[in-house]
N, C-alpha and C positions, 0 to 999 in steps of 0.2 A: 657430394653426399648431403642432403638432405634430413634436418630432424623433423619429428612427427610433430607438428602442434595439440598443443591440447585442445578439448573441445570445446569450445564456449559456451556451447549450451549442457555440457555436462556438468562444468565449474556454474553457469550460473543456477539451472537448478538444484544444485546441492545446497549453494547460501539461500537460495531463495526459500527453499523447505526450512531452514534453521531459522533463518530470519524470522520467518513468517511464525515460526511456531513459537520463537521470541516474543512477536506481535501479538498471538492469539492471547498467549496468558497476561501480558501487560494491557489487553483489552478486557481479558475477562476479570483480573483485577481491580481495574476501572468499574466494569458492569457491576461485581458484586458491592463494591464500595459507596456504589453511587456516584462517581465521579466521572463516570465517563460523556456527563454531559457539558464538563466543564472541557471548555476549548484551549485552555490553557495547556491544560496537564493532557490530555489527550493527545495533543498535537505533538507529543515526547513519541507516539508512535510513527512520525516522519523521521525523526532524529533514529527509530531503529532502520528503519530503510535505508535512510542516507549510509548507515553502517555498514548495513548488509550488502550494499552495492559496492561501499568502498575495499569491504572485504573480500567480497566475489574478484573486483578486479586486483587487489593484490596479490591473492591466490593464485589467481590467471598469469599474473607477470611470474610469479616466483617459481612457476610451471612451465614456464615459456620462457626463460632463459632473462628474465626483466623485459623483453619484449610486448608490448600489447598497442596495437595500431587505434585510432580515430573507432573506427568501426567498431573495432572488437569490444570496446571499451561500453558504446553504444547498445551494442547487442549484449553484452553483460548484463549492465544496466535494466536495459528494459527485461531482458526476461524474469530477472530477480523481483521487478516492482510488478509484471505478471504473475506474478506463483503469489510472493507477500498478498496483493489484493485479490487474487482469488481464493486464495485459503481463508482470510482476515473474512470477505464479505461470507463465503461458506458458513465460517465460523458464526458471526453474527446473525444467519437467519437459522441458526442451530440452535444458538445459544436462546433467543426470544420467541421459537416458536416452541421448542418442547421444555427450557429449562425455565424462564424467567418468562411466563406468557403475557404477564402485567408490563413488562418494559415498554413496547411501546405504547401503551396508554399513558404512562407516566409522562414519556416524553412529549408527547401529543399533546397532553394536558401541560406540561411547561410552555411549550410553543405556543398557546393557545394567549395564557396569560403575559407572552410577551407581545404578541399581537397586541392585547387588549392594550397595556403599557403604552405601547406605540400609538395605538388612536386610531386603530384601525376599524372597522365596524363588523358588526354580527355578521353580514353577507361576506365580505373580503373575507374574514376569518373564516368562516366555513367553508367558503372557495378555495383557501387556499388549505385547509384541514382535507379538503374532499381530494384536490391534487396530490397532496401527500400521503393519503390513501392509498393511490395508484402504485406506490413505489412500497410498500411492504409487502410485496410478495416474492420468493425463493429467485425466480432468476431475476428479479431485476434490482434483487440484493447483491447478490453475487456479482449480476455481469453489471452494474453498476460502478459496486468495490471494485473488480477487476479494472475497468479503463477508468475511473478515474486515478488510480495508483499508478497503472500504467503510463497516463498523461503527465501525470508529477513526476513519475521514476523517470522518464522518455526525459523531461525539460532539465532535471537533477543531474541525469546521466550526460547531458549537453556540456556540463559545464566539468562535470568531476573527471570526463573523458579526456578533456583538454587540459583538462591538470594530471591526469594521472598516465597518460600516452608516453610512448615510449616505441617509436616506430624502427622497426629493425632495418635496419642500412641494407640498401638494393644490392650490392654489390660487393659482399661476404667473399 
């Protein structure tokens, strides 16, 4: 007799949706505050993932008998840091295109000046202000935030998988 497993990808899009909407307000927090340029405090939005992944897979064990393999854990993992940065970059080219339309000149205009700082020259700066151009538009906000949360959730999940595994014995 055989039990049903639970689904991996329904446990992990469920954290992932919560997570991510964790994310969104402790980002739009940041944007309204001003703070979300500081790296500091913003990077407190990895520490929600890290959560949201570790809860996904607890949820998954305590649904699966304590049970959750190498994989599963893997495949948790990433899809939760899939949903979090797709929602998160959604959210942000939402947020600076119709709410805050000044955001990213602000930010433009900080990078600008740390350029200058650096000693770097009128052409490098605009070269690289002109590059960064390129990447303020909807999808490659989005699909941006998506894989690179994806690449951190995928490295995160590498290691929280091996702590958190719990492989069901072949021969029950």
């Amino acid at each position: 007799m055989t039990e049903k497993q639970p689904s991996v990808g329904s446990v992990a899009l469920k954290y992932g949706f919560i997570f991510a909407l964790i994310g969104v307000i402790f980002s739009l927090i940041l944007m309204v505050a001003g703070l979300a340029e500081n790296r500091w405090i913003s990077s407190v939005g990895y520490l929600i993932l890290i959560a949201g992944i570790v809860v996904a897979m607890k949820n998954y064990k305590a649904e699966n008998n304590g049970f959750m393999s190498y994989g599963q854990g893997l495949g948790i993992g990433s899809i939760v840091s899939a949903v979090f940065g797709f929602l998160s970059g959604l959210f942000t080219w939402l947020y600076v295109e119709f709410v805050d339309t000044e955001y990213m000149a602000r930010v433009m205009e900080k990078q600008r000046v740390q350029m200058l700082e650096q000693g770097m020259s009128d052409e490098q700066i605009d070269s690289a202000m002109a590059i960064a151009e390129n990447f303020q538009g909807p999808l490659t906000m989005i699909l941006g935030a998506t894989v690179v949360t994806l690449i951190i959730g995928f490295l995160l999940s590498l290691v929280l998988s091996a702590i958190m595994k719990n492989a069901r014995p072949e021969f029950e």
